[in-house]
PQR file with spaces between the fields and no chain letter, atoms N, CA, C, O and H, PARSE charges and radii, in Angstrom:
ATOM       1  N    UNK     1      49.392   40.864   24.501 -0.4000 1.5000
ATOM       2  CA   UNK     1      50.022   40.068   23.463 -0.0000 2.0000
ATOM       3  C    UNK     1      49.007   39.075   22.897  0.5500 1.7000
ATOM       4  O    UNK     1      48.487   38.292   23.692 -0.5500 1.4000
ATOM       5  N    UNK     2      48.668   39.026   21.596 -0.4000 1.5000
ATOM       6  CA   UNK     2      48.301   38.198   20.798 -0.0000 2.0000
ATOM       7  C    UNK     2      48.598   36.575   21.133  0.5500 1.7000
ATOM       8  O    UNK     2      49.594   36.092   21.672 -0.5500 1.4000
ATOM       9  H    UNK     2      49.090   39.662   20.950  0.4000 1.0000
ATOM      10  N    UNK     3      47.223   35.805   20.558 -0.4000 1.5000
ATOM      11  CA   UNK     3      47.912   34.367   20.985 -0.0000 2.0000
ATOM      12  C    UNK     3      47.917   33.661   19.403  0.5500 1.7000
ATOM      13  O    UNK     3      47.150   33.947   18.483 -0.5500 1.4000
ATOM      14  H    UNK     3      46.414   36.198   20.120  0.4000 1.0000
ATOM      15  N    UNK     4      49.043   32.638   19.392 -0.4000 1.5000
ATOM      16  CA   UNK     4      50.003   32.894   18.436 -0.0000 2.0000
ATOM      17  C    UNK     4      48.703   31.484   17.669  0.5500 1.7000
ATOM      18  O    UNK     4      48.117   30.675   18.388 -0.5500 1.4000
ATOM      19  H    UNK     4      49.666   32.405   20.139  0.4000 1.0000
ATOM      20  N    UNK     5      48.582   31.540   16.459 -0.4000 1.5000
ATOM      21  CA   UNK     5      48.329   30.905   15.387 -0.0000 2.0000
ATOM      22  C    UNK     5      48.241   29.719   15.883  0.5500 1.7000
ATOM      23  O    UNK     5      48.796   29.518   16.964 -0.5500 1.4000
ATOM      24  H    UNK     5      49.057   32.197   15.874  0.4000 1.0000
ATOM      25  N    UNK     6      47.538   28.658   15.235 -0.4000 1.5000
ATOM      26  CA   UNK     6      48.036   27.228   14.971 -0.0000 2.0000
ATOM      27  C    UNK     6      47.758   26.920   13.837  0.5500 1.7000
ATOM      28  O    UNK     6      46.845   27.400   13.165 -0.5500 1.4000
ATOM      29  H    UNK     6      47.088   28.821   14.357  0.4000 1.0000
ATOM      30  N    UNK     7      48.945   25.630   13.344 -0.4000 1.5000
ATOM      31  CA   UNK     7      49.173   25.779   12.136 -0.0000 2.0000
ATOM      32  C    UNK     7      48.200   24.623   11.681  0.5500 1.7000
ATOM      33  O    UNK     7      47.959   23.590   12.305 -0.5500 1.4000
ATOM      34  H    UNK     7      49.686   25.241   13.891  0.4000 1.0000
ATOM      35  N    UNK     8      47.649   25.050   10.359 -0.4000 1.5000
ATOM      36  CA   UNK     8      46.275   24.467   10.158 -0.0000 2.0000
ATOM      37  C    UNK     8      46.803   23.108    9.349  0.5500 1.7000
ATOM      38  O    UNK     8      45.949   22.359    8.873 -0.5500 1.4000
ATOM      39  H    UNK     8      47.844   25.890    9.852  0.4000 1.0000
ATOM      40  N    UNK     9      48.258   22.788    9.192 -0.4000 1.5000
ATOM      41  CA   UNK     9      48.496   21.665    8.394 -0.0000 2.0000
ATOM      42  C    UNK     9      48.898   20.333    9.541  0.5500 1.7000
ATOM      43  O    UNK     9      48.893   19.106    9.432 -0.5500 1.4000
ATOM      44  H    UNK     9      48.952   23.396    9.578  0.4000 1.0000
ATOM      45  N    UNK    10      49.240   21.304   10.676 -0.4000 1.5000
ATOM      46  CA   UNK    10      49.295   20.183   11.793 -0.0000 2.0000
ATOM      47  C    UNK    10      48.157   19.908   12.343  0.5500 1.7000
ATOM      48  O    UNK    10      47.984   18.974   13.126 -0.5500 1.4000
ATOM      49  H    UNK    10      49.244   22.300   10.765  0.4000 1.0000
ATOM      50  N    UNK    11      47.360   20.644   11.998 -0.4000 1.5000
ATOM      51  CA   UNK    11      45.638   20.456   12.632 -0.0000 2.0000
ATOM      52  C    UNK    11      45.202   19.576   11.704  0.5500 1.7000
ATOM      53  O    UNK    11      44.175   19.067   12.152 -0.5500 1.4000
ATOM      54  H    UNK    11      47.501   21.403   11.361  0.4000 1.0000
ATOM      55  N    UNK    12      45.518   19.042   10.404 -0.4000 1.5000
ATOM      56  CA   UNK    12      44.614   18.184    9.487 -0.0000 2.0000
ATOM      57  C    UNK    12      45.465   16.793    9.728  0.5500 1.7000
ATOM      58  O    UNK    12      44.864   15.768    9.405 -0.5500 1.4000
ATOM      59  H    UNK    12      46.352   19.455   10.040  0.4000 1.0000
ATOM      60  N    UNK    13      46.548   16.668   10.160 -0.4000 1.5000
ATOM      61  CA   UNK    13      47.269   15.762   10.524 -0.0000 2.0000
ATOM      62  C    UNK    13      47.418   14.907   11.997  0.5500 1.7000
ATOM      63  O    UNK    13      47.735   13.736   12.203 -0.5500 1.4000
ATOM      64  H    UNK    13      47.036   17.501   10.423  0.4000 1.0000
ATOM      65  N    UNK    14      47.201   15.562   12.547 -0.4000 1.5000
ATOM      66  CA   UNK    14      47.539   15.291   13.853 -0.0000 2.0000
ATOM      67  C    UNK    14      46.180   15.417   15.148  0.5500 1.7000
ATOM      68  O    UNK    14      45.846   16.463   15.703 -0.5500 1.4000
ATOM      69  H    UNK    14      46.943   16.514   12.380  0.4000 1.0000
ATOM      70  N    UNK    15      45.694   14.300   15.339 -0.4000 1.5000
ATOM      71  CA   UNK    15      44.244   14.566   16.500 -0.0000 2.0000
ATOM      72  C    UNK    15      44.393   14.182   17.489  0.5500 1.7000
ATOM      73  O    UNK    15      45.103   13.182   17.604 -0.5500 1.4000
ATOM      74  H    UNK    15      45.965   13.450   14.888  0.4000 1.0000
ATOM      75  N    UNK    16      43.823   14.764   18.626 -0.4000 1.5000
ATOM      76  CA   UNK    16      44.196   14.877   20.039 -0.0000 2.0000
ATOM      77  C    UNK    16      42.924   13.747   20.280  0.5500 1.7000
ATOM      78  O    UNK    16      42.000   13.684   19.469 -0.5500 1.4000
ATOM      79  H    UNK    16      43.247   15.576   18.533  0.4000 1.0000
ATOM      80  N    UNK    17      42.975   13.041   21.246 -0.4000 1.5000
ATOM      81  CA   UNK    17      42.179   11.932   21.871 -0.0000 2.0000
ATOM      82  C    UNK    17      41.101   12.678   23.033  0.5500 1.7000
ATOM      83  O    UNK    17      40.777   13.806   23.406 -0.5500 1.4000
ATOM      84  H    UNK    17      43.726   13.091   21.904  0.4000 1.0000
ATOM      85  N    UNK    18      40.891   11.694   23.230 -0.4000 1.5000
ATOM      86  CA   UNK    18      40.059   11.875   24.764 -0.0000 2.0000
ATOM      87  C    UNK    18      40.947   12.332   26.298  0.5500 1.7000
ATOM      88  O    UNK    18      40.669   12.924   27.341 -0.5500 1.4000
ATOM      89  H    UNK    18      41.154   10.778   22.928  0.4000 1.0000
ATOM      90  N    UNK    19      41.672   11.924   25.932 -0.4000 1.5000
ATOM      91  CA   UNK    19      42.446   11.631   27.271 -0.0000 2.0000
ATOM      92  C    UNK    19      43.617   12.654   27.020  0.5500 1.7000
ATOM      93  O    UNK    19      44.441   12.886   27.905 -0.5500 1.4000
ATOM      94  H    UNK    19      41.898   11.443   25.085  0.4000 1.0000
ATOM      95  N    UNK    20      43.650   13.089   26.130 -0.4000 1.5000
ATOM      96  CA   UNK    20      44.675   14.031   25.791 -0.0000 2.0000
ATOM      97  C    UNK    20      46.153   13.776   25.445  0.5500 1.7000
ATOM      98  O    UNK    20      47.117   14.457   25.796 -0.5500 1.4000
ATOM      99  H    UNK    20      42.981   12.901   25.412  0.4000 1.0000
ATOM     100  N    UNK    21      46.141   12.111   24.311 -0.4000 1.5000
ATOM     101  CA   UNK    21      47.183   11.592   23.863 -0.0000 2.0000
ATOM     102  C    UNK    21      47.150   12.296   22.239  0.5500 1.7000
ATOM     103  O    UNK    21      46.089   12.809   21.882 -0.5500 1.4000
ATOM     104  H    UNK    21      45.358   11.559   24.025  0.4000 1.0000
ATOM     105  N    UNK    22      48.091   12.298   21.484 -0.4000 1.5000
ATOM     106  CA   UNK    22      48.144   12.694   20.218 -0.0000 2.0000
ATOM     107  C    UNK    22      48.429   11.251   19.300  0.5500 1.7000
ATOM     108  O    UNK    22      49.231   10.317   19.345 -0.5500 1.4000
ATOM     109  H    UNK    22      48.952   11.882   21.774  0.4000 1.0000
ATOM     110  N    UNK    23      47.358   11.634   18.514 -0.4000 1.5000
ATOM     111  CA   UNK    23      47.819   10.602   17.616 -0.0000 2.0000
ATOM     112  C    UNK    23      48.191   11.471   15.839  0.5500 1.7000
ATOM     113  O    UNK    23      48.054   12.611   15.394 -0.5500 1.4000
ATOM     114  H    UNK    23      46.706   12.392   18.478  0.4000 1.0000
ATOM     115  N    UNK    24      48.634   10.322   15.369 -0.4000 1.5000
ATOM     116  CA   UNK    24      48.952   10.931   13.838 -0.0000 2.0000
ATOM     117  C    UNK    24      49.059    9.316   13.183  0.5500 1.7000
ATOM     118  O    UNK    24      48.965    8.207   13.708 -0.5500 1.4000
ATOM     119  H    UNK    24      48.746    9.396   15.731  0.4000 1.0000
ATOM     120  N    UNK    25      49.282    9.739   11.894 -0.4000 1.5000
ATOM     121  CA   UNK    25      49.310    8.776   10.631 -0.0000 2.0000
ATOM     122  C    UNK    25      50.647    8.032   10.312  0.5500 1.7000
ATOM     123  O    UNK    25      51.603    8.786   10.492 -0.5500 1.4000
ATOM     124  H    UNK    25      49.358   10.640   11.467  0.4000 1.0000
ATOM     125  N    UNK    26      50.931    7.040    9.980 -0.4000 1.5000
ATOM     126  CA   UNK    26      51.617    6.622    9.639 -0.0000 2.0000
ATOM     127  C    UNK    26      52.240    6.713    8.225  0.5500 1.7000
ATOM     128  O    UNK    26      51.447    6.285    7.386 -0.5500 1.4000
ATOM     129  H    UNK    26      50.154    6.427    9.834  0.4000 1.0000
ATOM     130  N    UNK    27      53.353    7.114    7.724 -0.4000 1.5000
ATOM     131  CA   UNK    27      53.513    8.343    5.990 -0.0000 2.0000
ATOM     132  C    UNK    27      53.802    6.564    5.404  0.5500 1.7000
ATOM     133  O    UNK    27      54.039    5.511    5.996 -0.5500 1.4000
ATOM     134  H    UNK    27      53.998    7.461    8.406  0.4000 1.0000
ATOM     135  N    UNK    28      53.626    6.955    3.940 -0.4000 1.5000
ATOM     136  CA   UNK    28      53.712    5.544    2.970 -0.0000 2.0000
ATOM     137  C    UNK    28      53.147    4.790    2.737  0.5500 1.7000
ATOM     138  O    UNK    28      53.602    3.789    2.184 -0.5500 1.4000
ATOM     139  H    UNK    28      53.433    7.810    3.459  0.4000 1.0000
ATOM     140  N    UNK    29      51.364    5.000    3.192 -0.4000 1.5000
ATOM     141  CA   UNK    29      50.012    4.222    2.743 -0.0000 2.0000
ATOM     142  C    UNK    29      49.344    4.656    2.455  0.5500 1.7000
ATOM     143  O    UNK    29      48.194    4.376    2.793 -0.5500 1.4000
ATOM     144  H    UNK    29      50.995    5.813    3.641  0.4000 1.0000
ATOM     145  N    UNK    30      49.734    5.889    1.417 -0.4000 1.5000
ATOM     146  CA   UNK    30      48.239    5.764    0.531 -0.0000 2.0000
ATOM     147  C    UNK    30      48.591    5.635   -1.259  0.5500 1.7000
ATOM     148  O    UNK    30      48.046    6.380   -2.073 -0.5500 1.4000
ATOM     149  H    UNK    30      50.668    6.116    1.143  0.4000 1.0000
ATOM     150  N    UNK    31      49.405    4.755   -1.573 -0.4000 1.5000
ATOM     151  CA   UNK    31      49.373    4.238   -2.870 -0.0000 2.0000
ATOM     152  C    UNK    31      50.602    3.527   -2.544  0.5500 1.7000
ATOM     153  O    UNK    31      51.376    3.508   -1.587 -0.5500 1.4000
ATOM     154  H    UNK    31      49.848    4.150   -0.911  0.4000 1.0000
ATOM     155  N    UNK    32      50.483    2.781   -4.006 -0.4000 1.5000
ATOM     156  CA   UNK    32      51.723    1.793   -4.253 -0.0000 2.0000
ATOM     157  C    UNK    32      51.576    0.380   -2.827  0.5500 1.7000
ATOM     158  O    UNK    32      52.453    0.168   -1.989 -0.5500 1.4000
ATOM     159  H    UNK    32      49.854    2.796   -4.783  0.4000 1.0000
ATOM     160  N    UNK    33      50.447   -0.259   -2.921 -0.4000 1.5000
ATOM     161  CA   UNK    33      50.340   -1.131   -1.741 -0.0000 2.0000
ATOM     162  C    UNK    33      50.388   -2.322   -2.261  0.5500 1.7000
ATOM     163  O    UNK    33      50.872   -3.155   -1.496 -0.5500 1.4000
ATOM     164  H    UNK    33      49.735   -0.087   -3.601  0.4000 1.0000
ATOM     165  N    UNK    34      49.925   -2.881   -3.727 -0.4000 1.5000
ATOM     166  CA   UNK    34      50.095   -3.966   -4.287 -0.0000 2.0000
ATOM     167  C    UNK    34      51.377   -4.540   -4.401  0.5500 1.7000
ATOM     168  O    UNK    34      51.594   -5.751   -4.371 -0.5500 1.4000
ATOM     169  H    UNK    34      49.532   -2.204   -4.349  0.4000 1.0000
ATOM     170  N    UNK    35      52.098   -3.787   -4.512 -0.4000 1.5000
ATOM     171  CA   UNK    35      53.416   -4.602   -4.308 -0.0000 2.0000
ATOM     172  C    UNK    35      54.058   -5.061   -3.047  0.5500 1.7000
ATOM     173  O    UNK    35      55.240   -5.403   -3.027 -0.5500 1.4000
ATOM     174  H    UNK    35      51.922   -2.803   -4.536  0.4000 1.0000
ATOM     175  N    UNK    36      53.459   -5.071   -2.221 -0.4000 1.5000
ATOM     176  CA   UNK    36      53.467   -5.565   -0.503 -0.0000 2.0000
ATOM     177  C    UNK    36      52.820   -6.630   -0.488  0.5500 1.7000
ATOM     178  O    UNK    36      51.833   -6.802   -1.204 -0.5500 1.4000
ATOM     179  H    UNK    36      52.499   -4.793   -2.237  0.4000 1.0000
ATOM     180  N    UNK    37      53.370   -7.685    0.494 -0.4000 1.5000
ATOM     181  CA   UNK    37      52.515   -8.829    0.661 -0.0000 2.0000
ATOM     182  C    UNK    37      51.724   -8.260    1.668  0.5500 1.7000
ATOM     183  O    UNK    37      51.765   -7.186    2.268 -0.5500 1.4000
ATOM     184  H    UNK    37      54.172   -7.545    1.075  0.4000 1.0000
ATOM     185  N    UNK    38      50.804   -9.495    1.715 -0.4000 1.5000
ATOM     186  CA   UNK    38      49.374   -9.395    2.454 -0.0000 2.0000
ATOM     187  C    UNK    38      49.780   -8.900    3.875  0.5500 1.7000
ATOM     188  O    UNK    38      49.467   -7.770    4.248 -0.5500 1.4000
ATOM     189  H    UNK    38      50.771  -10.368    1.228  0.4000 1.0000
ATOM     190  N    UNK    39      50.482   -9.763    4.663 -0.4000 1.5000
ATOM     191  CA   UNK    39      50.980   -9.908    5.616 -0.0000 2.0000
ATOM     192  C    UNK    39      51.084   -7.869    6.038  0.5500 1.7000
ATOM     193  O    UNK    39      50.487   -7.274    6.935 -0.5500 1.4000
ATOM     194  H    UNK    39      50.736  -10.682    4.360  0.4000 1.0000
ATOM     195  N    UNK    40      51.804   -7.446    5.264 -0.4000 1.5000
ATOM     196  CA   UNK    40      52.627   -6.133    4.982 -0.0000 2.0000
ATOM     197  C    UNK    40      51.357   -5.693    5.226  0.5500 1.7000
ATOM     198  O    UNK    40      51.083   -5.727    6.425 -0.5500 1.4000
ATOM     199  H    UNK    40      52.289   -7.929    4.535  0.4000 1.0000
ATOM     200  N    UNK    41      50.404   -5.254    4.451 -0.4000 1.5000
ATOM     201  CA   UNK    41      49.269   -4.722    4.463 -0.0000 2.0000
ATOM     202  C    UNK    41      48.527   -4.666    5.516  0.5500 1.7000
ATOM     203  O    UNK    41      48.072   -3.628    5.995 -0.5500 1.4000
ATOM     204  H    UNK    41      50.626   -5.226    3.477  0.4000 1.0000
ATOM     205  N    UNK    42      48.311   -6.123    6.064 -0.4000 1.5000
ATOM     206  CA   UNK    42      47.463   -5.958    6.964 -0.0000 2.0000
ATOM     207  C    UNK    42      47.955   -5.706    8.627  0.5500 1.7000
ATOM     208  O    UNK    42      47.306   -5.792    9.670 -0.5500 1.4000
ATOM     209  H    UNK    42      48.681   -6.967    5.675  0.4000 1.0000
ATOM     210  N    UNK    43      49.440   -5.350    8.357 -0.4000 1.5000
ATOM     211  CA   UNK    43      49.932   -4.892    9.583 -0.0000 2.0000
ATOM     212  C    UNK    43      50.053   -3.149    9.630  0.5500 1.7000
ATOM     213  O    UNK    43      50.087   -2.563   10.713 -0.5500 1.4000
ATOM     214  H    UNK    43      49.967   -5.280    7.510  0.4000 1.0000
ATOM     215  N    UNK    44      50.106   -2.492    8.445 -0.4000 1.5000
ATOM     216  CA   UNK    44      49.379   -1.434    8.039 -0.0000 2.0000
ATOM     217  C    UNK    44      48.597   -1.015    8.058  0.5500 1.7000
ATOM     218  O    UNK    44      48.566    0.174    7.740 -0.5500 1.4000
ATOM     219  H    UNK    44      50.079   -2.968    7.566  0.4000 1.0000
ATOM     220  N    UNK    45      47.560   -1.610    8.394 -0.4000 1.5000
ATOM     221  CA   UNK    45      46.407   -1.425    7.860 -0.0000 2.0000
ATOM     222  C    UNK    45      45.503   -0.269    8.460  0.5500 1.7000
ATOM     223  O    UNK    45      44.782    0.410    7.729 -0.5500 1.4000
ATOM     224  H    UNK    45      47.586   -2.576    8.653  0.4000 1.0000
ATOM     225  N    UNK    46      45.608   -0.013   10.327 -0.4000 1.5000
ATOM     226  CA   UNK    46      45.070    0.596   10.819 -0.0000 2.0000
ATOM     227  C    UNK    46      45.735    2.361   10.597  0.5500 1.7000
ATOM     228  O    UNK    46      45.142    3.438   10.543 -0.5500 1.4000
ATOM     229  H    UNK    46      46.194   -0.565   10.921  0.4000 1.0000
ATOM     230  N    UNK    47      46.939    2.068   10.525 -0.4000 1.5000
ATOM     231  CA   UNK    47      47.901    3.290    9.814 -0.0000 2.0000
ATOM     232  C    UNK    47      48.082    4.811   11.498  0.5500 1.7000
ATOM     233  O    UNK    47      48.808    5.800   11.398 -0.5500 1.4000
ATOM     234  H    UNK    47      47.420    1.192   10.568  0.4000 1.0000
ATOM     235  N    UNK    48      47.329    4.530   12.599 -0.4000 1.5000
ATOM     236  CA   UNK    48      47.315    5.581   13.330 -0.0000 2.0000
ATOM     237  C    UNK    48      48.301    4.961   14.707  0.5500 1.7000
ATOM     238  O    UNK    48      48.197    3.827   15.174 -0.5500 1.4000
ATOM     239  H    UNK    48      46.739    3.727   12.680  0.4000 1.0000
ATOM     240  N    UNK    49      49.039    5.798   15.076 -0.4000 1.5000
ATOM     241  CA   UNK    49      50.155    5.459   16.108 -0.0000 2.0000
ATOM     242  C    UNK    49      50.122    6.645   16.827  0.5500 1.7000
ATOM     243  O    UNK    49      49.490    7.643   16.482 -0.5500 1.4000
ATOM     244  H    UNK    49      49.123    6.720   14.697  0.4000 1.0000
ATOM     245  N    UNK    50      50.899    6.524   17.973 -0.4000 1.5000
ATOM     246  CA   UNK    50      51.019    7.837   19.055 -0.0000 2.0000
ATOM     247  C    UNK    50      52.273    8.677   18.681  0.5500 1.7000
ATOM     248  O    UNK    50      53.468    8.381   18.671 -0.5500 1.4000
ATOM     249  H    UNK    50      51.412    5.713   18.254  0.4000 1.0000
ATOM     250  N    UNK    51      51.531    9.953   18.341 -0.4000 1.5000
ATOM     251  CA   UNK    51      53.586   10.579   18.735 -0.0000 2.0000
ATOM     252  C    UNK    51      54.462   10.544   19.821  0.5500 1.7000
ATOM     253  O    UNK    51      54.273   10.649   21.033 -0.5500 1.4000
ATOM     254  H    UNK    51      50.561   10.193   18.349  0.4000 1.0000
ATOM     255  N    UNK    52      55.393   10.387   19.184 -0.4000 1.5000
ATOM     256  CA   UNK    52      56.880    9.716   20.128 -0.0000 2.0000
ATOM     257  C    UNK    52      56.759   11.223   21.238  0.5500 1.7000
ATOM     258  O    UNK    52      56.268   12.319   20.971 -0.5500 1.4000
ATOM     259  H    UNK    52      55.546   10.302   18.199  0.4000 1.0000
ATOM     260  N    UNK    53      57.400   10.749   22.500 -0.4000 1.5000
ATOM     261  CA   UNK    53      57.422   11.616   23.810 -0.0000 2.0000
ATOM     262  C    UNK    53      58.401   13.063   23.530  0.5500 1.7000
ATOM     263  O    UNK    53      58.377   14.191   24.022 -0.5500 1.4000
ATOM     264  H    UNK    53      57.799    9.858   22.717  0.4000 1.0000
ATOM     265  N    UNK    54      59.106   12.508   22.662 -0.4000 1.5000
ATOM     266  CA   UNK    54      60.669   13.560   22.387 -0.0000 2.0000
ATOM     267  C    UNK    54      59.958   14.690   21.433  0.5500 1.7000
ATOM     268  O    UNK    54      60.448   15.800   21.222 -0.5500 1.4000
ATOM     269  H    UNK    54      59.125   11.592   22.262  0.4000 1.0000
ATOM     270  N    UNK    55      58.321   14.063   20.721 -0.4000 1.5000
ATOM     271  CA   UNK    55      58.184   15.257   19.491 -0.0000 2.0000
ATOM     272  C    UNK    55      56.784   16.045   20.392  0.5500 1.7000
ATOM     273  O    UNK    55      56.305   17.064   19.894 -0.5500 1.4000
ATOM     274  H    UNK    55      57.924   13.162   20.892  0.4000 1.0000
ATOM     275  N    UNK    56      56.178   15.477   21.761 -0.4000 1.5000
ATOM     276  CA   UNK    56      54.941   15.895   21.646 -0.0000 2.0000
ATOM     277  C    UNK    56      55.114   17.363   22.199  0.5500 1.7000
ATOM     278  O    UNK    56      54.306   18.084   21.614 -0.5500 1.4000
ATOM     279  H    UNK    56      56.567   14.650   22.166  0.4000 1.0000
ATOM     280  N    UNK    57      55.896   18.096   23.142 -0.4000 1.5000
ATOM     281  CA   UNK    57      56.311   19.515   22.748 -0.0000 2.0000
ATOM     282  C    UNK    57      55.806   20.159   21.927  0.5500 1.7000
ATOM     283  O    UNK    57      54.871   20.907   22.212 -0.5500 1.4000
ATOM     284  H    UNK    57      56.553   17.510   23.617  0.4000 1.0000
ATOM     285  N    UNK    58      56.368   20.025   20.471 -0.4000 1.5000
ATOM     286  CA   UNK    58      56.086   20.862   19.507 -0.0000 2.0000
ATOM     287  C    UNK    58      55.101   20.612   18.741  0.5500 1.7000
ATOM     288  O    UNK    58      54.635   21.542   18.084 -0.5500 1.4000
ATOM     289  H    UNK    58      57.128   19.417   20.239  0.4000 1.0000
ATOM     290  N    UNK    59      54.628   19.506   18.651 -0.4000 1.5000
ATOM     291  CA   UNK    59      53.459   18.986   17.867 -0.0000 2.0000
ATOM     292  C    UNK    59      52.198   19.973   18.836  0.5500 1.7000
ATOM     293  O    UNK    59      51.377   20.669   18.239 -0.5500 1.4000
ATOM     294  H    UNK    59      55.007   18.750   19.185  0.4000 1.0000
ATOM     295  N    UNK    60      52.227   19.890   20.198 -0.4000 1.5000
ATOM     296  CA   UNK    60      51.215   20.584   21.301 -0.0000 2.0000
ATOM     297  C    UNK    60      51.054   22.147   20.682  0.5500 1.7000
ATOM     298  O    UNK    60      49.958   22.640   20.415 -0.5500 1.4000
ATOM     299  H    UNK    60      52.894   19.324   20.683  0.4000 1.0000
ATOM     300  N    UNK    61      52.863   23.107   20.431 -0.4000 1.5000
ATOM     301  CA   UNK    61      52.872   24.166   20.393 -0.0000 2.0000
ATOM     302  C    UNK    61      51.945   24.482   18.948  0.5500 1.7000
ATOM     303  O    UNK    61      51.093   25.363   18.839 -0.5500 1.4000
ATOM     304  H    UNK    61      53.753   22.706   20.648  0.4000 1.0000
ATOM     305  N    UNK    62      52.400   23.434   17.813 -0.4000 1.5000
ATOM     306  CA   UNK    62      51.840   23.273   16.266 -0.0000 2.0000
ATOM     307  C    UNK    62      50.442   23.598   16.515  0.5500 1.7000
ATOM     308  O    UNK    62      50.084   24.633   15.952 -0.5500 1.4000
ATOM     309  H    UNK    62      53.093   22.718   17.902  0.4000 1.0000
ATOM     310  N    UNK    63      49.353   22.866   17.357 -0.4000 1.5000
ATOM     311  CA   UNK    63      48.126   22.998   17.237 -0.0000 2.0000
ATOM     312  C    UNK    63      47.926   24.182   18.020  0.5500 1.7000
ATOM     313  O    UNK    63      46.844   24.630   17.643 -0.5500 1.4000
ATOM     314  H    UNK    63      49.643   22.025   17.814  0.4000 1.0000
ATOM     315  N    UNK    64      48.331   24.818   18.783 -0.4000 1.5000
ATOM     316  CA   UNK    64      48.164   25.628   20.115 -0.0000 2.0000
ATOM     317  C    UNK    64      47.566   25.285   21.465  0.5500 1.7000
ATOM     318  O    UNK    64      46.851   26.077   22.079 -0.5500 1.4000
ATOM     319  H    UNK    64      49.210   24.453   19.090  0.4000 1.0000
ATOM     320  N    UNK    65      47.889   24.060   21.909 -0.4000 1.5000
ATOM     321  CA   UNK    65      47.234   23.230   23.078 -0.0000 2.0000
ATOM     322  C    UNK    65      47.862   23.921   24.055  0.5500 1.7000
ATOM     323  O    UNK    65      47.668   23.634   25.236 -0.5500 1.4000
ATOM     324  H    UNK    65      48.470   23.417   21.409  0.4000 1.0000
């Protein structure tokens, strides 16, 4: 049996660490930021967070880990 694909849109999205945590992006920062206060922005700013425990399952199966 063939080993199954990974999908190359979860591969441009989604990067595996060192340690073998997943991280991804935070959606709603890349335009329209001027109308946010500063504050807003710069708590944004770094934009990368961990995927939640309930999604990393399928996000794993997405890349083929």
């Amino acid at each position: 049996m063939s080993k199954m694909k990974t999908k190359k849109a979860a591969v441009k999205r989604i990067k595996v660490t060192g340690s073998g945590k997943l991280r991804r992006r935070k959606v709603g920062l890349a335009h329209l930021q001027t109308k946010r206060s500063t504050s807003t922005q710069m708590r944004n700013n770094d934009g990368a967070v961990k995927v939640a425990d309930c999604n990393k399952k399928v996000m794993k199966r997405l890349l083929g880990i």
